[in-house]
C-alpha positions, 0 to 999 in steps of 0.5 A: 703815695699815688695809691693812697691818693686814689684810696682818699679819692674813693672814700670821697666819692663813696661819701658823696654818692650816699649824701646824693641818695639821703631822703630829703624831707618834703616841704610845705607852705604855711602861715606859722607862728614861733611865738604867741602874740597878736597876728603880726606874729605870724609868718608865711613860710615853708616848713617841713611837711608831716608825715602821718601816724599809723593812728591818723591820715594827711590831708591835702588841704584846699581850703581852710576857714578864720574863726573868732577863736583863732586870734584867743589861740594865738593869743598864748593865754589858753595855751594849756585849756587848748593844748597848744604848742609853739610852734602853731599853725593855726586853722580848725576848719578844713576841707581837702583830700586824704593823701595819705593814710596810717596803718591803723586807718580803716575808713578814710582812703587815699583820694577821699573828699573830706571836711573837718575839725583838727582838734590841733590846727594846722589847717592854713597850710598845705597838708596837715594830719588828722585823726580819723574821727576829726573829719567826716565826708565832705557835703556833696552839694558844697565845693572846697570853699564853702565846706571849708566854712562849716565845720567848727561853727556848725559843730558849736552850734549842732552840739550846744542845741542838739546835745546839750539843750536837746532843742525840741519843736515848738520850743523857742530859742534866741541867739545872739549874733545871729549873722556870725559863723555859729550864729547863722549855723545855729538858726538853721539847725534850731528851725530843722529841729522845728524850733521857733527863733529869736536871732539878734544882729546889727542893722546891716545884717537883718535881712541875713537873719531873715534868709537863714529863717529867724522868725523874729529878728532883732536889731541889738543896736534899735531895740532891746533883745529883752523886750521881744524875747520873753520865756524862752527855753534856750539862749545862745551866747556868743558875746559875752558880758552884758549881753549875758548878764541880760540874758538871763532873765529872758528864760523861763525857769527850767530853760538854759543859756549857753555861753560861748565865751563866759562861764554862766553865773551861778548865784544868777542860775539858781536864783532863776531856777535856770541851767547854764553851759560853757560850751566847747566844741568838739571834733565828731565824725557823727556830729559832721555826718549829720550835719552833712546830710542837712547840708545836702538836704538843703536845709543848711548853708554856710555864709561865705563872705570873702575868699582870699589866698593863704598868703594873706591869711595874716590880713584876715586874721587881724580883721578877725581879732579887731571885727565881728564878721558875716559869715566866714573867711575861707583860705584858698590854699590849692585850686579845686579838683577836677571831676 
């Protein structure tokens, strides 16, 4: 009886001593939503930590940005157009450190500088996965919390006016909500490419128009953007509705507008002899590179309007779906690298 003690003892100890050695997963703050819904649906919580393929890399993030579309991501309504899935950690601007690379990476390393689009999300926590070809190298000139602000924005605004509308110089633009995150990208890259601008805002945001280099700036709620933009080549339309209804007839014929939130009318542009694009952008490792080299050039900077921790990316993300904001709303989620 003494020996078969001793045996059951053994095996007890031999049982515990392998549970001691188990590899227990890493985890990591995120703001987390287990249903689609309104921003109340989100969570702040600690969730296991990714682990990257051999075809992507993971991020350290150190901060990340709110965008207009995020509250249209949680919504649910686009989950199949978007290729979401619950649970969602929301975040499509990031900036941060590569910590990790898979077998098959050959261009990012550990220890690399890095802005992006995570064509997913998953930005608002402490690490996520990319691919190779959603982030680019970070602008030197900016730290983690403006590169955090530029790359959903600037790649809208970079593809809707360099790839679709082939903005060339002396052609004349108008952009609506100029003040906004691709409003203000947009101006900047339509006056690099020698374009003559037409940007719109409220009051309040006019003299942000004029230091992002608009040459006409427009105050929507005083004065009708139709009676100053007459026969232009390009729209870009960030609002919608009426504001597009209006915008077609400011073309000229052969001139495009470009729409943001809204599928441009059909009957409307052939009526006109006019083009209209739905735009959806992409993440492109060429796309952030150009876009990183104006940066440095100093001929673009992201409007940063207010830094707030990731604990209260819940707040900010209801400001996003009820306001239009200046700028961008970037998330501190770690403390900047030294050196």
């Amino acid at each position: 009886m003494r020996h078969a003690c001793f045996a059951f003892f053994g095996v007890a100890i031999l049982l515990l001593s392998h549970g001691a050695h188990a590899e227990v997963k890493p985890m990591m703050k995120a703001v987390v939503a287990h249903e689609y819904g309104p921003p109340d649906v989100l969570k702040f919580e600690e969730v296991p930590r990714p682990e990257p393929q051999d075809d992507e890399a993971l991020v350290r993030v150190i901060t990340s940005s709110v965008n207009p579309a995020d509250p249209l991501t949680l919504s649910g309504k686009y989950a199949k157009e978007f290729g979401t899935h619950l649970p969602l950690i929301p975040g499509y601007d990031i900036a941060g450190i590569v910590e990790k690379t898979g077998a098959n990476i050959s261009k990012l390393k550990v220890g690399d500088a890095v802005y992006g689009y995570p064509t997913f999300g998953g930005g608002w926590a402490d690490y996520v996965t990319v691919k190779e070809w959603e982030v680019a190298a970070k602008p030197k000139s900016l730290n983690f919390v403006e590169a955090a602000a530029v790359p959903m924005g600037a790649l809208t605004a970079w593809q809707s006016l360099v790839d679709i509308a082939k903005l060339q110089p002396g052609q004349t633009i108008l952009i609506h909500g100029g003040s906004g995150g691709v409003g203000s990208f947009a101006i900047q890259i339509a006056k690099a490419r020698g374009a003559h601008v037409i940007a719109t805002a409220s009051t309040a945001n006019q003299d942000l128009l004029k230091q992002l280099g608009a040459d006409v700036a427009v105050d929507y709620t005083k004065t009708k953007f139709e009676d100053v933009a007459k026969d232009v080549d390009a729209v870009l339309d960030p609002v919608g509705k009426e504001t597009l209804a209006r915008s077609y007839g400011v073309l000229k014929k052969g001139g495009i507008v470009m729409c943001l939130v809204a599928l441009p009318d059909r009957a409307e542009l052939q009526k006109r002899g006019i083009h209209g694009a739905a735009i959806s952008a992409h993440p492109d490792t060429a796309d952030l590179t150009q876009i990183a080299r104006l940066i440095d050039a100093g001929k673009i900077k992201p409007i940063v309007t207010q830094v707030l921790p990731l604990s209260e990316a819940i707040a900010a993300q209801q400001q996003a779906a009820t306001h239009h904001t200046r700028g961008k709303v970037v998330l501190r989620i770690a403390d900047e690298p030294k050196g």
